[in-house]
FIVO-601893 format. One record per residue: z, y, x of N, C-alpha, C in turn; residue in one letter. Coordinates in Angstrom, 3 decimals. Layout:
N
<nup:Z; nnorth:Y; neast:X; caup:Z; canorth:Y; caeast:X; cup:Z; cnorth:Y; ceast:X; resn:A>
...
# end
This chain:
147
<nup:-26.864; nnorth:-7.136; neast:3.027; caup:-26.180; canorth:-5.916; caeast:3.425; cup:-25.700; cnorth:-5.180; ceast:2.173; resn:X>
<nup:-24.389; nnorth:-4.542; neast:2.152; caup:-24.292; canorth:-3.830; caeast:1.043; cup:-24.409; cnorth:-2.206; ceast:0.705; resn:X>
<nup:-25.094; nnorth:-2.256; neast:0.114; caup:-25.505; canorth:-0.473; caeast:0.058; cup:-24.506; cnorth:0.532; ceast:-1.135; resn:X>
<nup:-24.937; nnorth:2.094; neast:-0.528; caup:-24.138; canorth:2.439; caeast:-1.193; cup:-24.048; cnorth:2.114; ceast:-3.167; resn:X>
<nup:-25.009; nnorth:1.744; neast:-2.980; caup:-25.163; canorth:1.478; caeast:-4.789; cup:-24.196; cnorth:0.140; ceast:-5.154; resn:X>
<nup:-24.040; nnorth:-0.683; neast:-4.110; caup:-22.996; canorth:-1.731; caeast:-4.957; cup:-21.477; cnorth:-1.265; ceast:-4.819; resn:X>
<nup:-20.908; nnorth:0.090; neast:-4.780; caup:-20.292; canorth:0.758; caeast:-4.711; cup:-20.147; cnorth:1.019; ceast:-6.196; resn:X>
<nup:-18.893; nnorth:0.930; neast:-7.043; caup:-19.224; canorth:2.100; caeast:-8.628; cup:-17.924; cnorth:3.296; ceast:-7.704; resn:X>
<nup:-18.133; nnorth:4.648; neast:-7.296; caup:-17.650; canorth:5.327; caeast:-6.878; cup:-18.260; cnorth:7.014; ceast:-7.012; resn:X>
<nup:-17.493; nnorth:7.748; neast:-7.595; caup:-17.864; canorth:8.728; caeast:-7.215; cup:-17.007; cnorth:8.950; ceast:-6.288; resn:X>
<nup:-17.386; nnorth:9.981; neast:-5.000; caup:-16.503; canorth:9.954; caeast:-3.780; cup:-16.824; cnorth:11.563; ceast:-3.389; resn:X>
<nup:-15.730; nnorth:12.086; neast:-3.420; caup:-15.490; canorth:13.734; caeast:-2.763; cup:-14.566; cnorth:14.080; ceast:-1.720; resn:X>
<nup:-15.101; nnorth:14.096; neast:-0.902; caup:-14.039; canorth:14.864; caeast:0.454; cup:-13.958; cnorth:16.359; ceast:0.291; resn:X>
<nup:-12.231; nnorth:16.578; neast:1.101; caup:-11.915; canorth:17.780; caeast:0.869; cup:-12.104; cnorth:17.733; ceast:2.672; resn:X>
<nup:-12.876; nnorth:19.257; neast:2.534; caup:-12.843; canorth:19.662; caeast:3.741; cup:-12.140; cnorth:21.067; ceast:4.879; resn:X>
<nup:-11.002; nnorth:20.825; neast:4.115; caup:-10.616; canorth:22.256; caeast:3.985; cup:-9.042; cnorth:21.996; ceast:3.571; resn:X>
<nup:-7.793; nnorth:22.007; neast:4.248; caup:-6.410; canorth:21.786; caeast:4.121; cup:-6.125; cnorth:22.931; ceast:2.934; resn:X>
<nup:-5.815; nnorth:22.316; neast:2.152; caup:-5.657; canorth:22.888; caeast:0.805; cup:-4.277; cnorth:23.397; ceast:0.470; resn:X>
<nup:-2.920; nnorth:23.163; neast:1.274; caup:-2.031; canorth:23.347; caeast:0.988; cup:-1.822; cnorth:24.278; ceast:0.719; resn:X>
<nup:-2.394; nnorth:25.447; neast:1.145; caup:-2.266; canorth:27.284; caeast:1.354; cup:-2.813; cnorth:27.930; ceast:-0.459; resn:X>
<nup:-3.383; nnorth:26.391; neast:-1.084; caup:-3.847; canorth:27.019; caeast:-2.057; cup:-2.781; cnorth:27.056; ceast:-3.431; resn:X>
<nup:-2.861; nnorth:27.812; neast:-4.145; caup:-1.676; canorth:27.940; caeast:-5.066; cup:-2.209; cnorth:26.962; ceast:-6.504; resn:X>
<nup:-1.531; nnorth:26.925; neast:-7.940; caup:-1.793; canorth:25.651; caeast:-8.536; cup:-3.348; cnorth:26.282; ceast:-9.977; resn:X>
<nup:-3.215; nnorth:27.657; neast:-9.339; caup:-4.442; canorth:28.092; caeast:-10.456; cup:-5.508; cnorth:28.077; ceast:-9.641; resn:X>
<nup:-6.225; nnorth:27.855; neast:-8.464; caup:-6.746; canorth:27.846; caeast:-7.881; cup:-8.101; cnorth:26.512; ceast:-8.255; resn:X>
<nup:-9.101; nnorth:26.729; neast:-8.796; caup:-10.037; canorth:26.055; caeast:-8.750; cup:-10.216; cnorth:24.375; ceast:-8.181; resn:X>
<nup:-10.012; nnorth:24.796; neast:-6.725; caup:-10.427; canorth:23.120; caeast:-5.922; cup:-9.041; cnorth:23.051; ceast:-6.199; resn:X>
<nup:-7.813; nnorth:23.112; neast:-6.049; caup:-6.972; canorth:21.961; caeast:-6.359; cup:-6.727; cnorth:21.419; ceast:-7.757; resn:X>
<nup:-7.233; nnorth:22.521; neast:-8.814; caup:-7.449; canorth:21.848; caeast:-10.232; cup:-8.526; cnorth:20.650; ceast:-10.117; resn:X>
<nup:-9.698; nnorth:21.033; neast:-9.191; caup:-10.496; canorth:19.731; caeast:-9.212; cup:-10.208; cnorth:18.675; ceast:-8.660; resn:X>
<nup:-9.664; nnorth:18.704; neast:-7.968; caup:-8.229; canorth:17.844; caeast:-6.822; cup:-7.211; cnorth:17.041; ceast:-7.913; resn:X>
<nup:-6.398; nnorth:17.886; neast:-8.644; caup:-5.835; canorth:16.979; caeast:-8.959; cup:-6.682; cnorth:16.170; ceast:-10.675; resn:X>
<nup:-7.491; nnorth:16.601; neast:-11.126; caup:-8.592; canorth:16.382; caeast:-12.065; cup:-9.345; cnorth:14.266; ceast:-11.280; resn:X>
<nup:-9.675; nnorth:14.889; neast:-10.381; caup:-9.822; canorth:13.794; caeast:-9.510; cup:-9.126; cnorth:12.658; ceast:-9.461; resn:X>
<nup:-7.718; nnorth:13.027; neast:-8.581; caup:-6.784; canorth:12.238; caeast:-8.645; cup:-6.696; cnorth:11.477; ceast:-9.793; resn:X>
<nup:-6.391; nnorth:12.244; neast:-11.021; caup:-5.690; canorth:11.403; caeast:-12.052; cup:-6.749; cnorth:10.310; ceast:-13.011; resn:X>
<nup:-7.978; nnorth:11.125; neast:-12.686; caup:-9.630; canorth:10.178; caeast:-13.346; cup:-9.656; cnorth:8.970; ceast:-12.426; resn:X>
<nup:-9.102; nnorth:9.007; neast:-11.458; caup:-9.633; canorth:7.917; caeast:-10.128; cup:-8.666; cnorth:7.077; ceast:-10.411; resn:X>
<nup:-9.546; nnorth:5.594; neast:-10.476; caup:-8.254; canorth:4.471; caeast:-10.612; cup:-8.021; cnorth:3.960; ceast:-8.851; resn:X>
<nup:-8.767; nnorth:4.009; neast:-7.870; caup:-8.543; canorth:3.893; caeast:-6.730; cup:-8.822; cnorth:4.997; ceast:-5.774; resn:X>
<nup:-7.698; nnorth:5.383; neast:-4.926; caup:-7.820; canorth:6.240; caeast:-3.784; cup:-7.762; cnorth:6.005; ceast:-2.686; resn:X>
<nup:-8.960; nnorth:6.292; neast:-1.770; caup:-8.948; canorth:5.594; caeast:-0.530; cup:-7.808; cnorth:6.534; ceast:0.203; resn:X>
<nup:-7.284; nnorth:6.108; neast:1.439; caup:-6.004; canorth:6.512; caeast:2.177; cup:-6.375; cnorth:6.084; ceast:3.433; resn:X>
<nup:-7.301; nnorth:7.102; neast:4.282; caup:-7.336; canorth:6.927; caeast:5.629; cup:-6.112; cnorth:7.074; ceast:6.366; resn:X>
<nup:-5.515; nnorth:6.642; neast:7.456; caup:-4.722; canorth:7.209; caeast:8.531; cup:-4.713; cnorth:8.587; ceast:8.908; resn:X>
<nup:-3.714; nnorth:8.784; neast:9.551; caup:-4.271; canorth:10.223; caeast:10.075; cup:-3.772; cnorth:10.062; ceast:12.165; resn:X>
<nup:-3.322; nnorth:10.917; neast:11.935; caup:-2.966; canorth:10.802; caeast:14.129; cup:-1.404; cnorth:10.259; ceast:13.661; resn:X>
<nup:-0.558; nnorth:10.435; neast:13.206; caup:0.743; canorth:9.949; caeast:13.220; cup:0.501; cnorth:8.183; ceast:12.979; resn:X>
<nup:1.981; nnorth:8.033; neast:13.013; caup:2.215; canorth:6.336; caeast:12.659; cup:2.796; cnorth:6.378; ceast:10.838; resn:X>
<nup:2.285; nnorth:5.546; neast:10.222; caup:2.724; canorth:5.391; caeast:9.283; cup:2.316; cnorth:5.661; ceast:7.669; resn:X>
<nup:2.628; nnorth:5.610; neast:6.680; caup:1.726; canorth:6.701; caeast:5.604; cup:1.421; cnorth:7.565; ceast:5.504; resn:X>
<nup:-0.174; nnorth:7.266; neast:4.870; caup:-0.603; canorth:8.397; caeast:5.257; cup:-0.443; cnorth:8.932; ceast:3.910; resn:X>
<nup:-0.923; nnorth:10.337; neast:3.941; caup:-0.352; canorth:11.642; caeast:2.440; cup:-0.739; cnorth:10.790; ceast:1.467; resn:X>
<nup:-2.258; nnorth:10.871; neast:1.838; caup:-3.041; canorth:10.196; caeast:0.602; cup:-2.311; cnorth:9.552; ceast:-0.228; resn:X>
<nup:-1.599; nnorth:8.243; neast:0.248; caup:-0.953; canorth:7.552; caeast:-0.321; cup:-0.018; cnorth:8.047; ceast:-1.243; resn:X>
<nup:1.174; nnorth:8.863; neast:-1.080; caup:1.969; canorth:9.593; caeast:-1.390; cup:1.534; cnorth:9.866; ceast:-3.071; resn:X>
<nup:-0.008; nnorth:10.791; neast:-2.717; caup:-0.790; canorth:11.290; caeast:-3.531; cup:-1.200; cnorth:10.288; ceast:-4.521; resn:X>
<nup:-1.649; nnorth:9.382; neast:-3.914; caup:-2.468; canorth:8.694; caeast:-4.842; cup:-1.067; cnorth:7.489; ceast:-5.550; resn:X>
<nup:0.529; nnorth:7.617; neast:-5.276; caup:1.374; canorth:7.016; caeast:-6.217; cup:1.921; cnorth:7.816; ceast:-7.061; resn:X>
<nup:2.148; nnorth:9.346; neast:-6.777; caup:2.161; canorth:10.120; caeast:-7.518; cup:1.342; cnorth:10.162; ceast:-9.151; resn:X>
<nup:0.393; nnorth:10.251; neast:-8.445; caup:-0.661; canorth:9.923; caeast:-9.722; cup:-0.769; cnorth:8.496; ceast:-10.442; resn:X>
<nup:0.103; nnorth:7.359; neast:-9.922; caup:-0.386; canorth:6.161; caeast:-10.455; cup:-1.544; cnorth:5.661; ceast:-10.361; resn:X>
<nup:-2.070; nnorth:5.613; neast:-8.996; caup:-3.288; canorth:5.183; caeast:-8.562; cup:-3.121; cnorth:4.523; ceast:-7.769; resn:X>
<nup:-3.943; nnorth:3.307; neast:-7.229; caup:-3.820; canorth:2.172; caeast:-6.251; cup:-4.715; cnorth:3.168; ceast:-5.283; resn:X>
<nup:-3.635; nnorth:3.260; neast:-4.015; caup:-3.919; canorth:3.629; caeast:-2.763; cup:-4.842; cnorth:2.027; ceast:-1.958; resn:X>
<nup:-5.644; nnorth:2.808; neast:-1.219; caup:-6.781; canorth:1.887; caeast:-0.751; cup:-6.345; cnorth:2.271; ceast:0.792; resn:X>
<nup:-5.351; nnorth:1.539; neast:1.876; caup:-5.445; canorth:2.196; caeast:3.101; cup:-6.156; cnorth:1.742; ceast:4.035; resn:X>
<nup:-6.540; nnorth:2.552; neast:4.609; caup:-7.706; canorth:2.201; caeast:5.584; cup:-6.728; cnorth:2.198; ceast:6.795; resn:X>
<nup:-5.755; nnorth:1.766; neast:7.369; caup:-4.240; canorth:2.082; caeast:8.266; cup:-3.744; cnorth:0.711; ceast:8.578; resn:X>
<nup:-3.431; nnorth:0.397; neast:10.007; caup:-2.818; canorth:-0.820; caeast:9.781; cup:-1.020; cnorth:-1.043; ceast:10.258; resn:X>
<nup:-0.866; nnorth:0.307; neast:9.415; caup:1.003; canorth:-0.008; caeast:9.041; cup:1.205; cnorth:1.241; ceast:7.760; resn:X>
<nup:1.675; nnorth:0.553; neast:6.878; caup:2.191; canorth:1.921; caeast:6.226; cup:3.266; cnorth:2.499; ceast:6.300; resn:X>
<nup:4.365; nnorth:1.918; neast:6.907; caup:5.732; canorth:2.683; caeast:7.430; cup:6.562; cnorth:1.693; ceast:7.900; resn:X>
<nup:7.824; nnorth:1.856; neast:9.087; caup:8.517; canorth:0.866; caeast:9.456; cup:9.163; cnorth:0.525; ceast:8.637; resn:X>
<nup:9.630; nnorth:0.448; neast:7.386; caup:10.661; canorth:-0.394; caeast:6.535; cup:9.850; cnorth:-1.131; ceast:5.902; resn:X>
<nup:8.594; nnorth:-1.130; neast:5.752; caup:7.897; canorth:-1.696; caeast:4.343; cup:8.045; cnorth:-2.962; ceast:3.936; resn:X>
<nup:8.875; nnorth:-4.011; neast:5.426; caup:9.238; canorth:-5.467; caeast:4.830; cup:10.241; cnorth:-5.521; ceast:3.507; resn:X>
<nup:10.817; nnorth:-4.093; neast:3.475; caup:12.047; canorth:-4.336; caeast:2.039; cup:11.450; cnorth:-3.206; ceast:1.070; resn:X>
<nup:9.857; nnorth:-3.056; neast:1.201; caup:9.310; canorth:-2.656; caeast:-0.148; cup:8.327; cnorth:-3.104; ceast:-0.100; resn:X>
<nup:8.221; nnorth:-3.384; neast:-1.719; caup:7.309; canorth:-4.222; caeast:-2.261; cup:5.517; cnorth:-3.078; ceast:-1.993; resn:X>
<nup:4.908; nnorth:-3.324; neast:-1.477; caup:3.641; canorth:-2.767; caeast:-1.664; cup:2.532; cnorth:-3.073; ceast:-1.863; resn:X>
<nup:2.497; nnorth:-4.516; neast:-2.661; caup:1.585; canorth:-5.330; caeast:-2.861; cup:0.858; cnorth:-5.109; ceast:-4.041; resn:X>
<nup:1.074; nnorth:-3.459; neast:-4.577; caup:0.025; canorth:-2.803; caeast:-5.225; cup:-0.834; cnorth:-1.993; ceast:-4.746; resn:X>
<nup:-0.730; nnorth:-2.069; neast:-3.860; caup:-2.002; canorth:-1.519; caeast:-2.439; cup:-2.635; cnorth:-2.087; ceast:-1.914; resn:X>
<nup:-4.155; nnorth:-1.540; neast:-1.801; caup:-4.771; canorth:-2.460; caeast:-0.834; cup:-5.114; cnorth:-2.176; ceast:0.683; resn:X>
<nup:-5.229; nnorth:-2.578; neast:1.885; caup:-5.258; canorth:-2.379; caeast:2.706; cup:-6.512; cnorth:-3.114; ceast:3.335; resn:X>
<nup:-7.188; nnorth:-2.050; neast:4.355; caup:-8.577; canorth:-2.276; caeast:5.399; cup:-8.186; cnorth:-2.070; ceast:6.449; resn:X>
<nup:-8.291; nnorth:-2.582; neast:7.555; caup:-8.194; canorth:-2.230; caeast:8.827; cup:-8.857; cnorth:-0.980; ceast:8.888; resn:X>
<nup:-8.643; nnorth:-0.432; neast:10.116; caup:-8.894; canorth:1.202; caeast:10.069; cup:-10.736; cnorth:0.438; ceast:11.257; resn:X>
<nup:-10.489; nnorth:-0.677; neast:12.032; caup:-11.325; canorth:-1.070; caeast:12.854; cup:-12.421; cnorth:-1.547; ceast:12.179; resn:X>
<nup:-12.622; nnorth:-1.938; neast:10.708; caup:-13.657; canorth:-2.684; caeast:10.460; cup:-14.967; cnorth:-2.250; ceast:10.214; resn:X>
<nup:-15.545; nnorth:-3.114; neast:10.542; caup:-17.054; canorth:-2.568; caeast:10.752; cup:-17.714; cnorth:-2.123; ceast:9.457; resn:X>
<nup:-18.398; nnorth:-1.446; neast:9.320; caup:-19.174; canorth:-0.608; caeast:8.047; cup:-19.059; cnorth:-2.251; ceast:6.803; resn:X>
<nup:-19.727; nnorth:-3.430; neast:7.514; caup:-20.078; canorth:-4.294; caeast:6.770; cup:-18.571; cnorth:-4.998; ceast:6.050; resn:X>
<nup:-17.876; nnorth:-5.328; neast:6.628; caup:-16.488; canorth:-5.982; caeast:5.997; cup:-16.151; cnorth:-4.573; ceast:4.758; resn:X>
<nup:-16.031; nnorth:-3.116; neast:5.454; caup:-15.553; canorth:-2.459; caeast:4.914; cup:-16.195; cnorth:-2.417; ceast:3.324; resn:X>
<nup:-17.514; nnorth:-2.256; neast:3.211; caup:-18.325; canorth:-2.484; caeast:1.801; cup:-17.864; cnorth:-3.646; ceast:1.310; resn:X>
<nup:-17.970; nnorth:-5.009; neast:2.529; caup:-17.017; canorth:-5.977; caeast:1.406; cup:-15.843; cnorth:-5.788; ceast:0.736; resn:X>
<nup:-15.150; nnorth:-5.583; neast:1.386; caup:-13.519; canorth:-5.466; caeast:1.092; cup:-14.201; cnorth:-4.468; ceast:-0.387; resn:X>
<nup:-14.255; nnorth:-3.574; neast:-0.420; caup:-14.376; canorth:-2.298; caeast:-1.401; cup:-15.173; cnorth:-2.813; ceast:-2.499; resn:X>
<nup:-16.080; nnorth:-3.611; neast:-2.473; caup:-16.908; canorth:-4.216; caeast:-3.725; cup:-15.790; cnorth:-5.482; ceast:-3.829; resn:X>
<nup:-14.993; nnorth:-5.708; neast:-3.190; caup:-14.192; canorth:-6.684; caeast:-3.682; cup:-12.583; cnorth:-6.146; ceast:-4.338; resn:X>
<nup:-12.228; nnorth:-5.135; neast:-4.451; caup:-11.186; canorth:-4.404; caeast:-4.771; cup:-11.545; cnorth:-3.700; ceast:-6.018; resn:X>
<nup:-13.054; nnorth:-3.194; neast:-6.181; caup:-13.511; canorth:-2.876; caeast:-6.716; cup:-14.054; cnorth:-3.600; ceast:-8.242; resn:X>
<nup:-13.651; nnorth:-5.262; neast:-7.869; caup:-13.969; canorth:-6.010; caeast:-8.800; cup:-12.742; cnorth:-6.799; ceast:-9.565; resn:X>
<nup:-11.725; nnorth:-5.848; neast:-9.310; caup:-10.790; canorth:-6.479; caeast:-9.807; cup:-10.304; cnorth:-6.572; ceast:-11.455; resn:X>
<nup:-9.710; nnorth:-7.100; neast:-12.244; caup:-9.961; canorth:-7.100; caeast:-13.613; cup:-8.998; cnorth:-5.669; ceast:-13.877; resn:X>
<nup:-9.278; nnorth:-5.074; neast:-15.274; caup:-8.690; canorth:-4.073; caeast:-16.057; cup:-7.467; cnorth:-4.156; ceast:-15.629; resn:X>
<nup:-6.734; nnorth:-5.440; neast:-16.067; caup:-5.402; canorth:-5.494; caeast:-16.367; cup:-4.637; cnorth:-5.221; ceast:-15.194; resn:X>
<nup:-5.251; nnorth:-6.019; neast:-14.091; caup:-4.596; canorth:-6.104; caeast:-12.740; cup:-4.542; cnorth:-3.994; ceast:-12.240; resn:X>
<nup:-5.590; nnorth:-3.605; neast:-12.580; caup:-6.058; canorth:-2.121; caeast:-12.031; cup:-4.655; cnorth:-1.431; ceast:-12.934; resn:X>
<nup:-4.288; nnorth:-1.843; neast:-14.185; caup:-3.352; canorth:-1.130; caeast:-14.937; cup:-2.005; cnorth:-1.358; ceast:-14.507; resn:X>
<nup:-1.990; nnorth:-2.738; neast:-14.062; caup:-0.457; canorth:-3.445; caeast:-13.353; cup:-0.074; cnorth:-2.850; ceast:-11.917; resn:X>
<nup:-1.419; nnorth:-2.346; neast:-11.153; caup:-1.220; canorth:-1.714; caeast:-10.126; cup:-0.554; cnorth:-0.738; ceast:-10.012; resn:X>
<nup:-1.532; nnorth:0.431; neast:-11.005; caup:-1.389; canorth:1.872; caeast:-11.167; cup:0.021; cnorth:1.982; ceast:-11.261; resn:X>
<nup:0.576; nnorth:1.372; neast:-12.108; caup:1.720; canorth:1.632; caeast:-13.022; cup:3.148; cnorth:0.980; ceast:-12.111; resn:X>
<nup:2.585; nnorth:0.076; neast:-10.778; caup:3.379; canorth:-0.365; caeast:-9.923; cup:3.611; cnorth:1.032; ceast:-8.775; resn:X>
<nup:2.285; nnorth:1.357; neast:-8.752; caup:2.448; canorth:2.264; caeast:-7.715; cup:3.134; cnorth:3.666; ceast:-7.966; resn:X>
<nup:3.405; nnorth:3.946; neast:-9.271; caup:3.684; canorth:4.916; caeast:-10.349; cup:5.600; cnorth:4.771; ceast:-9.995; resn:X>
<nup:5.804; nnorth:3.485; neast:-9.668; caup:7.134; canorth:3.698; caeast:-9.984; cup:7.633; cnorth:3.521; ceast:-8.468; resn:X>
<nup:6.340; nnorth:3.063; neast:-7.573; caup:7.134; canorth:2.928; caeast:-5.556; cup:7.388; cnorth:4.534; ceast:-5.497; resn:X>
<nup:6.520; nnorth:5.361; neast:-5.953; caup:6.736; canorth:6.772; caeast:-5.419; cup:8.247; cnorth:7.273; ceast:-6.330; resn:X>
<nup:8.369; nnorth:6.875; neast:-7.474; caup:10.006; canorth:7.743; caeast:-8.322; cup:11.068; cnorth:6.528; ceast:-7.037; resn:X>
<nup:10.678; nnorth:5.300; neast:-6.778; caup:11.883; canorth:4.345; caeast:-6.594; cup:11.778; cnorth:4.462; ceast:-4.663; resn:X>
<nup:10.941; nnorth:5.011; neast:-4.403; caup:10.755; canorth:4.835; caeast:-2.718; cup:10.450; cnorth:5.728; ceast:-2.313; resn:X>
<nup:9.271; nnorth:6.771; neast:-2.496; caup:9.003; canorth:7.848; caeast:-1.907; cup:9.893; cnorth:8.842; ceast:-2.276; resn:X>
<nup:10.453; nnorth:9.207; neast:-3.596; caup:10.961; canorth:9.835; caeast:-4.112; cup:12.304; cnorth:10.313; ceast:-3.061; resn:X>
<nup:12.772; nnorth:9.118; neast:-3.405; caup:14.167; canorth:8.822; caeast:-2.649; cup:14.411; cnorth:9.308; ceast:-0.954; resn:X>
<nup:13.138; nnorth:8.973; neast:-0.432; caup:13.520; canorth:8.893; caeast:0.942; cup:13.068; cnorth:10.234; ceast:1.235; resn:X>
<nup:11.994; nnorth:10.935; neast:0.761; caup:11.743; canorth:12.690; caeast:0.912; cup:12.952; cnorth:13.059; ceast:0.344; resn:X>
<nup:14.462; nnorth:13.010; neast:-0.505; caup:15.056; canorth:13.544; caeast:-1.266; cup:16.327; cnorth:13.333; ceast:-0.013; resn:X>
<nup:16.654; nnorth:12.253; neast:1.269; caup:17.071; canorth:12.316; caeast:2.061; cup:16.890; cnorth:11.025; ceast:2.428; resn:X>
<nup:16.508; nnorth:11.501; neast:3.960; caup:15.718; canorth:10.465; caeast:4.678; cup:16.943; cnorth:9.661; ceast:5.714; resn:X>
<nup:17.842; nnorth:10.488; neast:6.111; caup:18.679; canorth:9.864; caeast:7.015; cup:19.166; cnorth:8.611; ceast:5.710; resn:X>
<nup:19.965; nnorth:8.710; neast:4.396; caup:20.418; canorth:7.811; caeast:3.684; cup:19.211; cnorth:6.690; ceast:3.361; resn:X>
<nup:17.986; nnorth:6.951; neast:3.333; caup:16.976; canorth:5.862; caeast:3.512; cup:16.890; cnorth:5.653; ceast:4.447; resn:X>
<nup:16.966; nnorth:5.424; neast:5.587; caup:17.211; canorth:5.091; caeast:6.546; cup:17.967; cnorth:3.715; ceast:6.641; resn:X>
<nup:19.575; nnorth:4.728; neast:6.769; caup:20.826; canorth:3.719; caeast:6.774; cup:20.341; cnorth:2.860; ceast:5.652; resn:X>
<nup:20.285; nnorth:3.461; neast:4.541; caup:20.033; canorth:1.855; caeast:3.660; cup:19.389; cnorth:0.305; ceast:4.134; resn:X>
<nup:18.269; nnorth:1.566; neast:4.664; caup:17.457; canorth:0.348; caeast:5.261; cup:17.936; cnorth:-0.521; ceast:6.448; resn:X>
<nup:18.289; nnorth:0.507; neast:7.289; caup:19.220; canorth:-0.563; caeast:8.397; cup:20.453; cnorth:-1.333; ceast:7.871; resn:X>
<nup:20.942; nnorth:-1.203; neast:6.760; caup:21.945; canorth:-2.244; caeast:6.202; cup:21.203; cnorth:-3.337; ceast:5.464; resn:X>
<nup:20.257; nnorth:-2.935; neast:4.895; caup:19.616; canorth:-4.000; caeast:4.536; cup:18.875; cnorth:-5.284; ceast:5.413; resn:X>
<nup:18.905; nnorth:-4.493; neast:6.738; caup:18.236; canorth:-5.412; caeast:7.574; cup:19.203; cnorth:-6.108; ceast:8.813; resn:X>
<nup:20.686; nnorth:-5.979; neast:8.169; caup:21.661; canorth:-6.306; caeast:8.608; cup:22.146; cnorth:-5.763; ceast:10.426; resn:X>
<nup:21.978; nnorth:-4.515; neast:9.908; caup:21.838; canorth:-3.879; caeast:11.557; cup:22.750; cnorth:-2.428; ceast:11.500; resn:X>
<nup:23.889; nnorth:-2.676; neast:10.418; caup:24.919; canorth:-1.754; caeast:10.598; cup:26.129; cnorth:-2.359; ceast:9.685; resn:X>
# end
């Protein structure tokens, strides 16, 4: 069985929607302090379809998003996201410790090739499509030969 000790993690939940808070504000200095120390961020789902913030968050920062979700958005066949790792949101406590001591064991280099992948989906993908979503869109439906 794997316990929390074969875990190397420090792990902090926010319990408390932080958006309301401004950028001198204590917990989101520790928030984003967090973020940027953390080479992996887990990325639960939330009630919608699709990515979740976390993610967002954790490419922002150049961190390998860990999603616990099983879609991260309808276009993702024409982006590359194979600097992420993904858990079923269903798996049982036991796979889930696997998976995580196994993500967790990945070499330096690969953790740096990630970061720095995921560093550039958010300027080359997220960026773009929060900056206007109808033209990501159409792109995407031309790309998928459907205009």
């Amino acid at each position: 069985m794997i316990g929390e000790s074969d875990l190397p993690a420090d792990v902090s939940l926010n319990q408390f929607w932080g958006a309301v808070l401004g950028p001198e504000d204590k917990s989101v200095q520790d928030f984003q302090r967090a973020m940027s120390e953390s080479a992996f961020i887990l990325c639960p789902g939330g009630a919608g379809w699709g990515a979740p913030l976390r993610m967002y968050e954790a490419c922002y920062y150049g961190r390998i998003p860990i999603l616990i979700a099983d879609c991260l958005w309808a276009w993702e066949d024409v982006t590359d996201v194979s600097f992420a790792f993904r858990i079923a949101p269903n798996a049982s406590d036991e796979e889930m410790g696997k998976a995580l001591v196994d993500i967790f064991g990945i070499s330096d280099s690969e953790v740096e090739d990630r970061c720095r992948i995921a560093a550039l989906y958010f300027e080359h993908v997220i960026k773009p499509y929060f900056r206007d979503p109808t033209e990501f869109f159409l792109t995407w439906l031309n790309k998928k030969g459907l205009i």
